[in-house]
N, C-alpha and C positions, 0 to 999 in steps of 0.2 A: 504494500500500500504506500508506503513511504517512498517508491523508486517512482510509482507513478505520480505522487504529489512534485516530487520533487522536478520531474520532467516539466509539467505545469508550470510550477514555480522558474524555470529555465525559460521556458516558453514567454511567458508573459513577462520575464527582466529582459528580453531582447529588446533593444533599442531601433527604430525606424533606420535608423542610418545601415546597420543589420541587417537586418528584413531586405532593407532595398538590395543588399549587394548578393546577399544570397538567392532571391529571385534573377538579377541579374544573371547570376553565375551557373542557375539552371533554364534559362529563357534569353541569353543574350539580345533575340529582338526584342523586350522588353511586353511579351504576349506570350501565355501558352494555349495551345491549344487542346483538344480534349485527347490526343494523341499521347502529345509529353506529358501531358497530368498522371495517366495511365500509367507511363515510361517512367517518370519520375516515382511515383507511389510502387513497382513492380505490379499491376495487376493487371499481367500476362496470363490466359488461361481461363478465368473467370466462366462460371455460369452466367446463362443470358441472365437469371433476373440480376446479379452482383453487376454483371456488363452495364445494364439497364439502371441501375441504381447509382452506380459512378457517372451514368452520361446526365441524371436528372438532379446529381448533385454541383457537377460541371455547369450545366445552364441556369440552374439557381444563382450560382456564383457569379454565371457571368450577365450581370446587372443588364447591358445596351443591348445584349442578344445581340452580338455582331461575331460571337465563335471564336473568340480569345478570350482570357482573362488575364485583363492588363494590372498594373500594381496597383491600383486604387482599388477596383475590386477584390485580388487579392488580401490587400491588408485589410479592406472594410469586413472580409468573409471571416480573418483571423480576428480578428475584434468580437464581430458578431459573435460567434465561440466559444472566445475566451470569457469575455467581459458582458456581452449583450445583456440586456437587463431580461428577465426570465417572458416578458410579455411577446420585445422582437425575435426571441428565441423561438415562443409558440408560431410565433407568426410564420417562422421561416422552415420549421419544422411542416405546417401546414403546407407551405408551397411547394416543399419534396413530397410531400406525399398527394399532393395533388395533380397526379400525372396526366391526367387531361385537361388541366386547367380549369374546368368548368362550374370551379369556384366551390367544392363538396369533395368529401373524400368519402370513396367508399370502402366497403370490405375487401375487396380484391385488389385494390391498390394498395390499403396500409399493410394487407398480407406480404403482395409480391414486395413492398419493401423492407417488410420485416423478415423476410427469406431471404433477400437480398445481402442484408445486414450480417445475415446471420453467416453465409456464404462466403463473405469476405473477410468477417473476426474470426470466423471457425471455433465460436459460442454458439452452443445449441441447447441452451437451458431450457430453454421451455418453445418447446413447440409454435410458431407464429400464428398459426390457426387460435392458439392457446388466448396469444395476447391479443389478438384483435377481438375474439369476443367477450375478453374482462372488456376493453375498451369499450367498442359497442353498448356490452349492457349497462354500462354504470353514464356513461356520456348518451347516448344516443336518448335524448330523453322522451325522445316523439315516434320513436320506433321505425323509423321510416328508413333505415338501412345507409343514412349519407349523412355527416356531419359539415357544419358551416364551420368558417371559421371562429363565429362567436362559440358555436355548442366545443367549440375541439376545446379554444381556449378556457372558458369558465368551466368546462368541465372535468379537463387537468389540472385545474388550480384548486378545486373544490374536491379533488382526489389524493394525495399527497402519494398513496402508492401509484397510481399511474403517474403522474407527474414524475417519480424516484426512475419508475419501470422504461419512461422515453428520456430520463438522461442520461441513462447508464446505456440505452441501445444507441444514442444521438453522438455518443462522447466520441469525438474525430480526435482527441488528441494525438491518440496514435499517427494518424494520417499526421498531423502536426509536427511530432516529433520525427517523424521522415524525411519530412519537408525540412526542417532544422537542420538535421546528422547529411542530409543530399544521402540519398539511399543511392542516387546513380553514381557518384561516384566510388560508392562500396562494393559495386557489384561485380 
């Protein structure tokens, strides 16, 4: 627990001046695209839903939707993360799991990304089927099988185990601390 605290605490004493050189030094044009993000993180191989879950993570990030993510997005994604206050947290958790946009998240989406999740940490604690219908039944208050994003948010905050239950499947540090150590240069 301490090795992982500690990595955090590394993470978040990084200073901008940092941050910038080491994007630089894995992105020389100063853009990655969803290719190198891949490349950089190693996730060569991947099941379609992990594949599918990196590219819906990738275009959350990349704010102008122009298919880079430049430093600003970059470091706004590492901020959001680290620091976000718990509210743009929800919010942004909602827009990954809203893989058709269409402003509702339903069961088969928070599924595929919670199999997704699970695919890429190679934690399989409980079953995704498992957690989307604690989710469902305790938030979905109108039984209608799609959550908005008022019902996702007020309903995680008025849960304290689900709210524990999507930060611990949410938590990119890892991804983080990859990005930090340059994995590609270790490889």
């Amino acid at each position: 627990m301490g090795n992982h605290g500690s990595n955090l605490d590394d993470i978040l004493a990084e200073d901008m001046h940092h941050w910038y050189n080491k994007f630089m030094k894995e992105s020389p044009s100063g853009l990655i695209t969803l290719f190198e993000l891949k490349a950089i993180l190693g996730l060569q191989g991947m099941s379609e839903d992990a594949n599918s879950y990196v590219d819906q993570v990738f275009f959350t990030f990349d704010m102008d939707g122009d298919g880079y993510i430049d430093f600003v997005e970059y470091i706004a994604a590492i901020s959001l993360l680290l620091k976000g206050e718990i509210n743009q947290k929800l919010k942004w958790y909602f827009k990954l799991f809203d893989q058709d946009g269409n402003g509702k998240i339903d069961k088969d989406e928070l599924e595929t990304i919670f199999t997704a999740i699970q695919d890429i940490t190679r934690v399989h604690d409980v079953p995704p089927e498992e957690i989307v219908s604690l989710i469902f039944q305790r938030i979905d208050v109108n039984g209608e099988g799609e959550l908005t994003l008022e019902e996702f948010i007020s309903g995680a905050k008025e849960h304290p185990d689900i709210m524990e239950m999507l930060k611990k499947m949410m938590d990119l540090t890892p991804v983080l601390v990859i990005i930090v150590n340059g994995r590609r240069n270790s490889v």
